[in-house]
N, C-alpha and C positions, 0 to 999 in steps of 0.2 A: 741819401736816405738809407736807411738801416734794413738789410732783410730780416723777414719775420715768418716765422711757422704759425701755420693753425696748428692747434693739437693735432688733428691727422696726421697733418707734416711732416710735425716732429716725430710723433709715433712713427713713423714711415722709416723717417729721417736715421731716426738712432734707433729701431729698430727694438721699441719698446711699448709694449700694452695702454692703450686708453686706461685704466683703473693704476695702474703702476706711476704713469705721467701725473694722475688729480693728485695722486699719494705725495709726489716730489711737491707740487704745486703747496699742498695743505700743508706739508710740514716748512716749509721757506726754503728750502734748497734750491729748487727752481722758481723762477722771478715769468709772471705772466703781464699783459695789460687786459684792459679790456675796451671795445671798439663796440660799443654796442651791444649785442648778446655774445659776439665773438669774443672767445678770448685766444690772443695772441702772444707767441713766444718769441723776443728776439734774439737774435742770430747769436749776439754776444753772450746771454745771458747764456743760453744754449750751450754755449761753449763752458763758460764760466762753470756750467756743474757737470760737466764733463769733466772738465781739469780737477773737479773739486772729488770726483768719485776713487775708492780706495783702489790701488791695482789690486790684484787679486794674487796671493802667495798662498803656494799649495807647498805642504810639507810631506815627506815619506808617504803618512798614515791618510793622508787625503787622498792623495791619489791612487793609493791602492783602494779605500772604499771609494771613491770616484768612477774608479775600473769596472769595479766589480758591481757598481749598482745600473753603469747604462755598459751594458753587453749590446754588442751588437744581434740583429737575429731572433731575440729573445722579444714575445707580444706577451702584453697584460692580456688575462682572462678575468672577464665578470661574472660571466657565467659560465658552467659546466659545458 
């Protein structure tokens, strides 16, 4: 039998947002079933858009505004 995440799971799992997960879901990238009101993700497909996401290449100019945007130390201010 095939392992399967609930949403939670997965979100737990790969360590990704409930509203981010529905987004993959709604666009076809990630493959769900449904078991009732649950809906479930298997293991494989799981994988499958894992494999399928871009790596991420940073150039020169990225990672210096990269750098320079999350300083360590440094708190947003909302109010005065």
């Amino acid at each position: 039998m095939d392992r399967v995440f609930t949403v939670q799971e997965f979100c737990q799992h790969y360590k990704i947002g409930r509203s981010k997960t529905y987004l993959e879901l709604d666009s076809g990238r990630l493959k769900a079933v449904k078991l009732g009101k649950k809906t479930l993700i298997r293991a494989d497909d799981a994988e499958k858009w894992l494999a399928s996401l871009k790596p991420l290449v940073l150039d020169e100019n990225t990672r210096a505004n990269a750098k320079s945007r999350h300083r360590v130390g440094t708190k947003s201010r909302l109010r005065p």
